[in-house]
C-alpha positions as CSV (number, residue, x, y, z in Angstrom):
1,X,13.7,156.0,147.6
2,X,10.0,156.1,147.8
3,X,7.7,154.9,150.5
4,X,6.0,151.4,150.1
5,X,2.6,150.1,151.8
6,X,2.4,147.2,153.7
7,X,0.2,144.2,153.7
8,X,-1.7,145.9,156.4
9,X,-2.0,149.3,153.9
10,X,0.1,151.2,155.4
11,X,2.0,153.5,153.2
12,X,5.9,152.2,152.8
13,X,8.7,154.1,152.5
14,X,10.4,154.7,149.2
15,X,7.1,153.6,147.3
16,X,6.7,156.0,143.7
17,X,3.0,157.8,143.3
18,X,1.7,155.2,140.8
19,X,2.3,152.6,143.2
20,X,0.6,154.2,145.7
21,X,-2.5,155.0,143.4
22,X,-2.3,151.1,142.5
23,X,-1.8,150.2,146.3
24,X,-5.4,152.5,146.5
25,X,-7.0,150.9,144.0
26,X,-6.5,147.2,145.2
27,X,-7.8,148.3,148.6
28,X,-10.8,149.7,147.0
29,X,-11.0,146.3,144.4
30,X,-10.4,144.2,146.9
31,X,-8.2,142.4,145.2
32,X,-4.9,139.9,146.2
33,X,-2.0,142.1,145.3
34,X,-1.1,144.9,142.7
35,X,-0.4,142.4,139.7
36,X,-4.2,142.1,139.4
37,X,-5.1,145.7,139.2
38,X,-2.8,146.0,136.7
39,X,-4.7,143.2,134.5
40,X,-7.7,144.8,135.3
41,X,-6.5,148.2,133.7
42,X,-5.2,146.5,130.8
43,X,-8.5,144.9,130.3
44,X,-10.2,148.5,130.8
45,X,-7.2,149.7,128.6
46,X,-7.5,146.9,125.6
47,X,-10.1,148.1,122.4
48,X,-10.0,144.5,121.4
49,X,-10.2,143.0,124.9
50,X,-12.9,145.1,125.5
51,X,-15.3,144.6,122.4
52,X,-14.6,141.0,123.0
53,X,-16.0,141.1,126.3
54,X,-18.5,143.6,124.8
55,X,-19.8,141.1,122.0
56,X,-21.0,138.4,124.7
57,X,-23.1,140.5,126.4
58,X,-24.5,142.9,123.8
59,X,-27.3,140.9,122.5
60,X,-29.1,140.4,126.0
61,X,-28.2,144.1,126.5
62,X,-30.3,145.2,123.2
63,X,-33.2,142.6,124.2
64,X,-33.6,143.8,127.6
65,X,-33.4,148.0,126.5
66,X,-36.3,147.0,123.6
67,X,-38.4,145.3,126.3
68,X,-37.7,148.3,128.6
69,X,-38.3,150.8,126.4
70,X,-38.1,152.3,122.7
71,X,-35.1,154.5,123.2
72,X,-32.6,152.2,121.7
73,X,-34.5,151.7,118.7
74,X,-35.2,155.5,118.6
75,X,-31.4,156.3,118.9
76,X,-30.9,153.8,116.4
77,X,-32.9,154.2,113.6
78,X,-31.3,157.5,111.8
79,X,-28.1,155.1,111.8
80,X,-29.5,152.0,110.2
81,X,-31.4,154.3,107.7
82,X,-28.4,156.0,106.2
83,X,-26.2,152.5,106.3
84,X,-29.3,150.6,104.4
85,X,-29.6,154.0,102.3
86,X,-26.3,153.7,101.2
87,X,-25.8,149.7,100.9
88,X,-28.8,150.6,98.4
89,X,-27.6,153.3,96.5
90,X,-24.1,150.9,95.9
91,X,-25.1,147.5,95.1
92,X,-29.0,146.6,95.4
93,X,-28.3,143.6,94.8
94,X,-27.9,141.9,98.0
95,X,-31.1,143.6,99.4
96,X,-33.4,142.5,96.0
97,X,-32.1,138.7,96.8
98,X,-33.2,139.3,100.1
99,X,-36.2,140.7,99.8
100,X,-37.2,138.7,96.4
101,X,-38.4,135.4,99.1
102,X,-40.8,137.2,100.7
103,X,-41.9,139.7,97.7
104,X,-42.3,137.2,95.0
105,X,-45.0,135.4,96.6
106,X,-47.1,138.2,97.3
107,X,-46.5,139.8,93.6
108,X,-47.3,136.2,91.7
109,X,-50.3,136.3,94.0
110,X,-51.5,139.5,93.1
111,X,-51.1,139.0,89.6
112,X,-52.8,136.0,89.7
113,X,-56.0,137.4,90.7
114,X,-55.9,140.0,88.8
115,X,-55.4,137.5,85.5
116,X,-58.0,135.1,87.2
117,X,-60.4,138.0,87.5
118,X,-60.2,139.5,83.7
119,X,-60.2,136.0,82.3
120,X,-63.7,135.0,84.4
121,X,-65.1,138.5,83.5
122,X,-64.1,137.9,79.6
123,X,-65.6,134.4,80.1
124,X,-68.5,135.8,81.5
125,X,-69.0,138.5,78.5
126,X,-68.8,135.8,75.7
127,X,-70.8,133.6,76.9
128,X,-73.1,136.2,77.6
129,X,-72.7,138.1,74.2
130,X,-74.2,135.0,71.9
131,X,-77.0,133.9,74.2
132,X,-80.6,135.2,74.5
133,X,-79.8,136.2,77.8
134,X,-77.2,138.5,76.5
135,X,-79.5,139.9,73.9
136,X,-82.1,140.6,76.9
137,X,-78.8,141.7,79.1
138,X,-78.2,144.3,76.0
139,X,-81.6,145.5,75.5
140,X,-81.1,146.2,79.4
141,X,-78.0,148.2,79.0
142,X,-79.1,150.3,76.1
143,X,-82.6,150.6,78.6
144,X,-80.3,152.0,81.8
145,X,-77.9,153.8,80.3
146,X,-75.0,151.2,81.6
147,X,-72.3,149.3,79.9
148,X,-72.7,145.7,78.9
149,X,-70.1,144.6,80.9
150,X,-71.6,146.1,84.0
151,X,-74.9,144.8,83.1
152,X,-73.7,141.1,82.7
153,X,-71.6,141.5,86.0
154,X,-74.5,142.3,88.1
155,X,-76.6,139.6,86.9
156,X,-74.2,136.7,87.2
157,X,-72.2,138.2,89.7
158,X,-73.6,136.5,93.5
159,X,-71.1,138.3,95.3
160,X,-67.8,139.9,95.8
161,X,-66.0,141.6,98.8
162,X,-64.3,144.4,96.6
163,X,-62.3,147.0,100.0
164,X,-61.1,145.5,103.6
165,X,-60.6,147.7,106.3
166,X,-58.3,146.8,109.2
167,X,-59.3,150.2,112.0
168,X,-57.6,150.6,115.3
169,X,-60.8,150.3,117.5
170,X,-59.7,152.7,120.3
171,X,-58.4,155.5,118.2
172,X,-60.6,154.7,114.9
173,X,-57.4,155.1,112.5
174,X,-57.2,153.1,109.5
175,X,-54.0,150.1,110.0
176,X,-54.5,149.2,106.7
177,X,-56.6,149.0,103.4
178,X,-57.0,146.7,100.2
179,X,-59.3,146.9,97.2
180,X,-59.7,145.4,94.6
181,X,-58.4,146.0,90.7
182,X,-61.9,145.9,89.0
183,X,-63.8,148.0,91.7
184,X,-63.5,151.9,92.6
185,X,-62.1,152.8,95.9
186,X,-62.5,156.1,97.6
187,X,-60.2,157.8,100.1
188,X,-59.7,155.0,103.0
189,X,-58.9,157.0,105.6
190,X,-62.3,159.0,105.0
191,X,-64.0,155.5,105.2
192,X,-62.3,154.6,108.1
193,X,-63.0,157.9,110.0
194,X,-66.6,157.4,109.0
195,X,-67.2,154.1,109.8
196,X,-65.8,154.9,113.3
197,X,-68.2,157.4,113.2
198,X,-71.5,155.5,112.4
199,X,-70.0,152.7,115.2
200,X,-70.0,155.3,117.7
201,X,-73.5,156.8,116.9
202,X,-75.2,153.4,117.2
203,X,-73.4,153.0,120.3
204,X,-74.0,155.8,121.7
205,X,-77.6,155.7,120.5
206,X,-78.9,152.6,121.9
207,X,-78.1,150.6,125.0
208,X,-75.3,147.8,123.6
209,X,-72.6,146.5,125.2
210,X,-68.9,146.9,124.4
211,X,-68.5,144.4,122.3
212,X,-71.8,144.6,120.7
213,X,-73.0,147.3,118.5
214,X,-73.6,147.6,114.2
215,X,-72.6,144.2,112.5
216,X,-73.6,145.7,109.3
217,X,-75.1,148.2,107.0
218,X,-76.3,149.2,103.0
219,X,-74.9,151.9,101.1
220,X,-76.8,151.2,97.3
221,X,-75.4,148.3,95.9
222,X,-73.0,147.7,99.0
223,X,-73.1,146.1,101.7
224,X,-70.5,146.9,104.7
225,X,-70.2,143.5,107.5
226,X,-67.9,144.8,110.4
227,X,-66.2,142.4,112.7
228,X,-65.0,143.5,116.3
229,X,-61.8,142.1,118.0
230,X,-60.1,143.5,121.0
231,X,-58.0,146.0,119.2
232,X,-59.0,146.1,116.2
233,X,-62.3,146.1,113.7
234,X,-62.6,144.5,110.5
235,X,-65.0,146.0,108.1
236,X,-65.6,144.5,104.3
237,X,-67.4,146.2,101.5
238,X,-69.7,143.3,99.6
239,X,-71.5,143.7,96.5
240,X,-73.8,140.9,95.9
241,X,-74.9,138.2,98.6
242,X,-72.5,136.8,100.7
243,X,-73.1,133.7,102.6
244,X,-73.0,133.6,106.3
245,X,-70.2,131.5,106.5
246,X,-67.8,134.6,105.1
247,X,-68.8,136.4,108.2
248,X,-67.4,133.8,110.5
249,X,-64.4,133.9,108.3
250,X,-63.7,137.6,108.9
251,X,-64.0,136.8,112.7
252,X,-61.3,134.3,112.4
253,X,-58.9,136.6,110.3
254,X,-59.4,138.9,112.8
255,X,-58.1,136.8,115.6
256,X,-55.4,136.1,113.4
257,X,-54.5,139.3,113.1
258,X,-54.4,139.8,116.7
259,X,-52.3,137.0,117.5
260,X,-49.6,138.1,115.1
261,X,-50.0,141.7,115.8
262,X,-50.5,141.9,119.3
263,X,-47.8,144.3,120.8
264,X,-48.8,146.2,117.7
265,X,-51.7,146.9,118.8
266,X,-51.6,147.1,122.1
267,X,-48.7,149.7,122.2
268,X,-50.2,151.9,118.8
269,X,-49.6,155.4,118.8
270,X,-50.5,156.1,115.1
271,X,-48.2,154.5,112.8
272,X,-49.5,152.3,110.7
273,X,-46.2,150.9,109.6
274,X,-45.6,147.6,111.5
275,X,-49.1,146.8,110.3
276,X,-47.5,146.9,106.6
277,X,-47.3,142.6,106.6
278,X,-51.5,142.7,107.6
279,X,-51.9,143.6,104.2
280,X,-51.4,140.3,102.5
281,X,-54.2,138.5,105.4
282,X,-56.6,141.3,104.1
283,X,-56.0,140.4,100.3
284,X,-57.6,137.3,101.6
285,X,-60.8,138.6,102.0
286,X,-61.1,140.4,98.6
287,X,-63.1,136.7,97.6
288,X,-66.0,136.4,94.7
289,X,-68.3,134.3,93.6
290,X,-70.1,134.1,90.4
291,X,-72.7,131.9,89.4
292,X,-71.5,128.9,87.5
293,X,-72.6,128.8,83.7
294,X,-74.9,126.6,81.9
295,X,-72.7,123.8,80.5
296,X,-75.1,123.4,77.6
297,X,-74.5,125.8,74.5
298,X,-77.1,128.3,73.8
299,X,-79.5,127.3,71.0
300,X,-78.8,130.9,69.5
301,X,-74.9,130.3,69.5
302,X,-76.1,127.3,67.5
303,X,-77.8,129.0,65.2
304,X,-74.7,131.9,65.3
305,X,-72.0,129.4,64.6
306,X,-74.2,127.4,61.4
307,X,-75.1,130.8,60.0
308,X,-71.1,131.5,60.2
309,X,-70.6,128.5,59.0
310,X,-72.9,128.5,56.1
311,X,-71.6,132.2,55.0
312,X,-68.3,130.9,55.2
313,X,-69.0,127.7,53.0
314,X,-71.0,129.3,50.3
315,X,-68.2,132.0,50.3
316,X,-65.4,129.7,49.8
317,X,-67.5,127.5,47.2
318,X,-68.1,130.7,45.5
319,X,-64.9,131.9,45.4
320,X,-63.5,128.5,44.2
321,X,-66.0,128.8,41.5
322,X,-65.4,132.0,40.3
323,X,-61.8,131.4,40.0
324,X,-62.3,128.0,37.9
325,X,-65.0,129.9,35.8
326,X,-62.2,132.9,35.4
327,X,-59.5,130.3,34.5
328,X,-61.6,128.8,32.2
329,X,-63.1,132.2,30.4
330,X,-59.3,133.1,30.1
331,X,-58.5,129.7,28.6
332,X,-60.8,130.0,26.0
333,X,-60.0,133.3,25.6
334,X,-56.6,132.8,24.8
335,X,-57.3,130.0,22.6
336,X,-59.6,132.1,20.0
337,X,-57.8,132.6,16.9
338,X,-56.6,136.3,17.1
339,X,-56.8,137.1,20.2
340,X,-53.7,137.4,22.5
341,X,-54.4,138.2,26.4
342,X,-51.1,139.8,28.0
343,X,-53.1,140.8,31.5
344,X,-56.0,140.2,33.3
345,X,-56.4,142.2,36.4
346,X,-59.4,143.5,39.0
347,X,-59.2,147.1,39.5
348,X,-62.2,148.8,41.4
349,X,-64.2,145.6,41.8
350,X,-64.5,144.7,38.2
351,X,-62.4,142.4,35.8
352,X,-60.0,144.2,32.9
353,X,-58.6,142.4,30.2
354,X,-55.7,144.3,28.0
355,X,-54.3,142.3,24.4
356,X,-54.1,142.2,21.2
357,X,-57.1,141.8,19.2
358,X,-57.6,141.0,15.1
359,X,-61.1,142.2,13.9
360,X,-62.0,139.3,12.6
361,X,-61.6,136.9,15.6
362,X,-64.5,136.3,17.6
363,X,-66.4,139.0,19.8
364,X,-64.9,138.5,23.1
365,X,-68.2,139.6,24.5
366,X,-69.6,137.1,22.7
367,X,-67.4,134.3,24.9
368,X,-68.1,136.6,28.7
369,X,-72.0,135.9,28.1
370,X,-71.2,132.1,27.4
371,X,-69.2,132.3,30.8
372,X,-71.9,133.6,32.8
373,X,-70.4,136.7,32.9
374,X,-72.4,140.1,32.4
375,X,-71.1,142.5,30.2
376,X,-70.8,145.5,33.3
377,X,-68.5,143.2,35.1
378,X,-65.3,142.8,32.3
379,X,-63.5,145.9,30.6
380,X,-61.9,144.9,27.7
381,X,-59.3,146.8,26.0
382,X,-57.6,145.8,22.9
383,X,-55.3,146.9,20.6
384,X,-55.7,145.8,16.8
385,X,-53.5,144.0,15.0
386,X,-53.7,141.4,11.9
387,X,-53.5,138.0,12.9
388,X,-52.0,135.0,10.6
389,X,-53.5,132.6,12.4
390,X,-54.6,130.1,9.5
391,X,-58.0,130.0,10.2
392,X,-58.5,134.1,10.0
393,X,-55.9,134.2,7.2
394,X,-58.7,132.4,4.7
395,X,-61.3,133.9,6.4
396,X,-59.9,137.0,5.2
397,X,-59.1,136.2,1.9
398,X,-62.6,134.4,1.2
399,X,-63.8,138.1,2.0
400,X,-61.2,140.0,-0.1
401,X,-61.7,137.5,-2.7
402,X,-65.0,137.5,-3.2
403,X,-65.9,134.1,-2.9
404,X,-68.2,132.3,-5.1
405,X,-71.1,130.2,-3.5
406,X,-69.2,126.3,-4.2
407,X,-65.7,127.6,-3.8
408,X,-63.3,126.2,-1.0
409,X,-60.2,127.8,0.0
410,X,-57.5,125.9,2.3
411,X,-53.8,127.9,3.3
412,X,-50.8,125.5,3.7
413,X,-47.1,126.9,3.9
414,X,-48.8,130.5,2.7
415,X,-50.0,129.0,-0.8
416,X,-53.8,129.8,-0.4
417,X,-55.0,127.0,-2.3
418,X,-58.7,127.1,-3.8
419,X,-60.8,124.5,-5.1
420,X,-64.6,124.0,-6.8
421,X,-66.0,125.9,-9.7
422,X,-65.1,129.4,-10.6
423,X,-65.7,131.9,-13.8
424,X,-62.2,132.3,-15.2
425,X,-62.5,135.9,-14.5
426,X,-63.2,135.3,-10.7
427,X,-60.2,132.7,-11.1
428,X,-57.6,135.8,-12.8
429,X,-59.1,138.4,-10.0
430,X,-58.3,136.1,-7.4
431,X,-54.6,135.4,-8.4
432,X,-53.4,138.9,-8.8
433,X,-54.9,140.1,-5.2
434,X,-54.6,136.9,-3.3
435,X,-50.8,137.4,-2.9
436,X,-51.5,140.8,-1.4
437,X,-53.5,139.6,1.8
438,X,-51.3,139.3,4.8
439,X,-50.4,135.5,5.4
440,X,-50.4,134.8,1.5
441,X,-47.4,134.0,-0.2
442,X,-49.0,132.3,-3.7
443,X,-52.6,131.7,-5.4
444,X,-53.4,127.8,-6.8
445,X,-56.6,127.0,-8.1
446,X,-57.4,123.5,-8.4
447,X,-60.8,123.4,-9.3
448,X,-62.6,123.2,-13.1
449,X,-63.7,126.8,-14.4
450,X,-67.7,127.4,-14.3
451,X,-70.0,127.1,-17.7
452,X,-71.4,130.3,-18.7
453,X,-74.5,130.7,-16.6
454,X,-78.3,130.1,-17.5
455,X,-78.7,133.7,-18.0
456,X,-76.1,134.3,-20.5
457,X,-77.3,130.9,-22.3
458,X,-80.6,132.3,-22.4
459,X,-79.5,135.8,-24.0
460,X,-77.6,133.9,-26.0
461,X,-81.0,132.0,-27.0
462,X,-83.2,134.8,-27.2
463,X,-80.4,136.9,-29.6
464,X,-80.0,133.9,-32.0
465,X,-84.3,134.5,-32.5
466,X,-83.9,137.6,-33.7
467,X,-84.1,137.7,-38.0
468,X,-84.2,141.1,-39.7
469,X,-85.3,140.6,-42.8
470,X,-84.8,142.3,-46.4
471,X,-87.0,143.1,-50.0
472,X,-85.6,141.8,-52.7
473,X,-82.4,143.4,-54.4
474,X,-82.4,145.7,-51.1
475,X,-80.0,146.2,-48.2
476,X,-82.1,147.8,-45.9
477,X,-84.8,146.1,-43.0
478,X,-88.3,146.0,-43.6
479,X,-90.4,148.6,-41.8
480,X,-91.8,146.3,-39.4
481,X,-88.4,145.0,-38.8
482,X,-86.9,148.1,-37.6
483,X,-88.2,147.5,-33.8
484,X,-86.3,144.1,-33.5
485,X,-82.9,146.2,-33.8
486,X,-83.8,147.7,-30.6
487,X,-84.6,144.8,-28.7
488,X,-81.3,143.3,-30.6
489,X,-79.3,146.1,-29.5
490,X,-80.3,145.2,-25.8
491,X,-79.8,141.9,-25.4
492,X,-76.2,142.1,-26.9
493,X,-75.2,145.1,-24.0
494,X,-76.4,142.9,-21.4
495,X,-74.7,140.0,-22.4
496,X,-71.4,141.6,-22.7
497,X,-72.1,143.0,-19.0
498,X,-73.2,139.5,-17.7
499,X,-70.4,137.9,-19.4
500,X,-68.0,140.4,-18.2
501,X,-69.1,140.2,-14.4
502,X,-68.2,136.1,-15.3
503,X,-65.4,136.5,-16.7
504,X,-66.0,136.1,-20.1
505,X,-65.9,137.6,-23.4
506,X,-69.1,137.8,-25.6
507,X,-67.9,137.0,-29.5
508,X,-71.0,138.7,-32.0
509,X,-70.9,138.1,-35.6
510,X,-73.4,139.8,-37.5
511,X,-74.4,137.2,-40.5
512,X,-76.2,138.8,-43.7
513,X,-77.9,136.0,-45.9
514,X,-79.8,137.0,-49.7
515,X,-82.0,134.4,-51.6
516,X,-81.2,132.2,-54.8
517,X,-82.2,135.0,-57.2
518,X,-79.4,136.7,-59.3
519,X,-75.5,135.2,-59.7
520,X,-74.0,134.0,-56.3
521,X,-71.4,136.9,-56.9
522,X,-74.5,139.1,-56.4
523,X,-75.5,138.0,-53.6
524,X,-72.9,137.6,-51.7
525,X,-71.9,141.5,-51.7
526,X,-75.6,142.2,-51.8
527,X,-75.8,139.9,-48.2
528,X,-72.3,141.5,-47.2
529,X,-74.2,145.1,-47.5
530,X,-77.4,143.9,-45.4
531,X,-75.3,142.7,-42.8
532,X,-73.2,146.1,-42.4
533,X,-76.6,147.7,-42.4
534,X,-77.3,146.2,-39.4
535,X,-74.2,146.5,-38.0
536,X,-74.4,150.2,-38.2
537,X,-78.1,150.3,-36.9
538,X,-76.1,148.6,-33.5
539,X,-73.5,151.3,-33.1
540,X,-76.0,154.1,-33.3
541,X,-77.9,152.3,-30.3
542,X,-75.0,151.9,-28.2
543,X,-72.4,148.8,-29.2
544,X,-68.7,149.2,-29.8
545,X,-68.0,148.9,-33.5
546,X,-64.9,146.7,-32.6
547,X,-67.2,144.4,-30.7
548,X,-69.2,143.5,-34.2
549,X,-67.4,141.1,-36.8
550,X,-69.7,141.0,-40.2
551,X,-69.7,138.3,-42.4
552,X,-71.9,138.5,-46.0
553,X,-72.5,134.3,-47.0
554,X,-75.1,135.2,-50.3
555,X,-77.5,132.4,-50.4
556,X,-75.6,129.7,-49.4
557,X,-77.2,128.9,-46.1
558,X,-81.1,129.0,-46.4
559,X,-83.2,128.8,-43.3
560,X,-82.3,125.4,-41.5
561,X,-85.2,123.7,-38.5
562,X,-87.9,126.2,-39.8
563,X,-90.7,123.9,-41.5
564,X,-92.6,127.0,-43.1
565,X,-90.5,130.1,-43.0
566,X,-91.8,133.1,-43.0
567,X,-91.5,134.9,-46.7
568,X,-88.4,136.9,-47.0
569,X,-87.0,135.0,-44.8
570,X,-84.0,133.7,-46.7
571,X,-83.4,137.7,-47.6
572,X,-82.0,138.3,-43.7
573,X,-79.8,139.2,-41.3
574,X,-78.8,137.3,-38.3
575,X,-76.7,137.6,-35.4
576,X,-74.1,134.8,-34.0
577,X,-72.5,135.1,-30.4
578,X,-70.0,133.1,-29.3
579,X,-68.8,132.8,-25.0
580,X,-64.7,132.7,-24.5
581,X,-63.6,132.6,-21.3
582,X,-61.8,136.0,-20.4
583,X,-58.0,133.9,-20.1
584,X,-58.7,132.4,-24.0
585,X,-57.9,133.7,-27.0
586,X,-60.6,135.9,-28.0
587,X,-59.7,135.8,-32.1
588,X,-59.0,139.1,-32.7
């Protein structure tokens, strides 16, 4: 048996080693009896029991160690890096949709006045750009050296704060920086360091309190306002004028930023990092102001807009006229007899025409100058073909033919039909070579055929005047005859060439005549014989033989219409011509 205490704690006999170790341990506790050591242990025993009791008093524990000191957090941190690290790296989803509240605000925000800022600046050029002030603005950029843009910014630009510096005013390190999109920024910690700098000089140099000392200062076109807090200093860079008021709010941003940063500040040992959330308070200094616009147009935009507006009218009036007049050239163009278009193009500024073209349809040239066209402005090239359009079908024959002055010529179902007056031999020309003109099928004449003309009546005339006459019993001219031969002789060519040109035939009948003396039996061969004299004397100067008929009548047909003939002149030879058209029956 083992030894047992007592209520009094004395050891009892027959009690084992762990209940003696338990016995100890309630003395030391302080507790009733053994049963609630044993739930103690369990307790101290129990993960579950014991991160139960854990979870009720860990929160206060955490609060109390980060108020104490930064140990927990420091012990931490490595931890919570590598769990957010990973919860990243496997699903970033979770931390975007947490983040994306917060984020989105600030991103819309920034975008925004970035977008507000172009857009005002590209207001701010146009308007500029067709004004005389922009003309002058212009003349001033080309003058400095500087872009237009700048040039228009600085005159209508009043003021804009373009960098914010937050500084930690005991150790002079920058907390945080903004600038904004359109203006240059240099390295902000160098600002920061030197603006610390220049605070302490002016300090140092003059007799100021602690919270007094520079409020502000120029660099060029910049102007730098610093505000003071507690902790922290404020400092703005300003191009233009800003108004006073802006000064009083960078005082009360500052004391904003103390209120929700002031642990922060207070226990800063270089890390800017907490100071992250500042940034968006400092984007609300980064402020402009421009000077409002005239609302009433410039006269010169005016003047820019009618001048537009008049180049643009007479362009479009212009070009809707050309096009009619084109159309309507081409019309006409295509409806000339002869002429087929099959493209009309503009190649290298100027007009070509390509077709088919029949020599004798009109000059196409001809129709451009009726158009108002030049002829440098429209190439034409054609191909030649014969046309049978019906009006160049009889203006080809009339030309072919040879038409007579009087003489009309119509074309119907190919028969080329021609009416008026015409020489039988123009008549029989005509209706062998009509049929071989393109567009021709058969020749009709409808009109009367022509009387000889009034020069072959008068050669006629003149040849019937001509009397050869004969002595007595004798069959050969007197001597002062002999010359009218000659002039006989060339009379008769030319009225066979006259006639012939006419289309007709000249019939000449060389008449001898002898007078009452001697038997009729005499006479007549003695008459016959004169009249073969002359005949002869004709062949020798140039008539065909076969041209001459001669015919001996004696004395049977004295001198007729001649009141005192001439003596001898019943002994004589004559000379008869008769006209036969060229289709007649010429006798043999």
């Amino acid at each position: 048996m083992t030894d047992r205490s007592d209520a009094s704690g004395n050891a009892v006999a027959g009690a084992s080693s762990d209940d003696l170790q338990l016995e100890k341990l309630r003395q030391l506790l302080g507790v009733a009896d053994v049963d609630g050591v044993r739930q103690i242990l369990r307790r101290l025993d129990d993960p579950e029991i014991r991160a139960r009791d854990l979870s009720g008093v860990l929160a206060d524990a955490v609060m109390l160690s980060s108020r104490a000191d930064h140990r927990l957090g420091d012990a931490l941190e490595p931890s919570v890096q590598r769990a957010v690290h990973n919860a990243i790296h496997h699903d970033p989803a979770p931390f975007a949709d947490a983040l994306y509240p917060a984020l989105a605000p600030t991103i819309r925000r920034a975008i925004s006045e970035t977008l507000r800022g172009m857009v005002q600046s590209l207001n701010e050029l146009l308007e500029h750009s067709l004004s005389i002030q922009g003309l002058r603005w212009r003349l001033q950029a080309l003058r400095t050296r500087r872009s237009f843009a700048e040039v228009v910014l600085s005159n209508s630009l009043v003021y804009r704060v373009e960098q914010a510096f937050l500084i930690h005013r005991e150790t002079g390190l920058l907390l945080q920086h903004v600038v904004d999109p359109a203006a240059e920024a240099q390295d902000p910690d160098l600002v920061s360091s030197m603006l610390t700098a220049i605070q302490d000089f002016v300090h140092d140099s003059f007799v100021v309190g602690d919270d007094e000392g520079l409020q502000d200062f120029r660099v060029g076109d910049l102007t730098v306002w610093i505000a003071r807090g507690r902790d922290a200093v404020l400092a703005v860079a300003i191009r233009g004028t800003a108004p006073e008021t802006l000064r009083e709010d960078l005082r009360a941003l500052l004391r904003a930023i103390h209120l929700s940063h002031l642990e922060e500040l207070e226990s800063f040992d270089g890390d800017a990092v907490s100071f992250e959330s500042a940034r968006d308070d400092l984007r609300g200094c980064l402020v402009s102001n421009y000077r409002k616009p005239s609302t009433r147009p410039s006269p010169m935009l005016w003047l820019i807009l009618l001048v537009v507006l008049a180049a643009l009218g007479f362009w479009l009036v212009s070009s809707i006229r050309g096009h009619r007049r084109w159309d309507s050239f081409l019309g006409e163009l295509e409806a000339a007899p002869g002429i087929i278009v099959t493209s009309a193009e503009s190649v290298d500024g100027r007009r070509l025409v390509r077709g088919l073209r029949d020599p004798l349809s009109t000059e196409p040239v001809g129709l451009a100058r009726e158009s108002g066209y030049r002829d440098d402005e429209i190439d034409f090239r054609w191909e030649r073909f014969t046309s049978l359009d019906r009006v160049l079908v009889i203006e080809r024959a009339s030309l072919a033919l040879s038409r007579p002055p009087g003489v009309t010529m119509d074309l119907v179902d190919g028969v080329l039909t021609v009416d008026g007056t015409a020489s039988a031999g123009w008549i029989e020309r005509a209706r062998a070579r009509a049929v071989l003109i393109p567009g021709v099928d058969a020749f009709r004449f409808v009109g009367v055929r022509a009387d000889p003309s009034a020069e072959q009546l008068a050669l006629v005339d003149r040849i019937k005047g001509h009397i050869i006459r004969f002595a007595s019993f004798s069959d050969q001219p007197l001597a002062e005859d002999l010359a009218i031969l000659d002039t006989l002789a060339r009379d008769l060519v030319e009225l066979e060439r006259v006639g012939r040109a006419d289309g007709w035939l000249t019939v000449i009948t060389v008449v001898g005549h002898a007078d009452s003396t001697g038997t009729e039996e005499l006479n007549l061969e003695l008459s016959t014989r004169r009249a073969e004299t002359v005949r002869d004397a004709l062949v020798r100067l140039g008539l065909a033989e076969g041209d001459l008929r001669v015919m001996g009548v004696g004395s049977a047909q004295p001198p007729v219409g001649v009141e005192d003939p001439p003596p001898g002149s019943e002994r004589r030879v004559v000379v008869e011509v008769e006209l036969v058209a060229a289709s007649e029956d010429d006798g043999g």
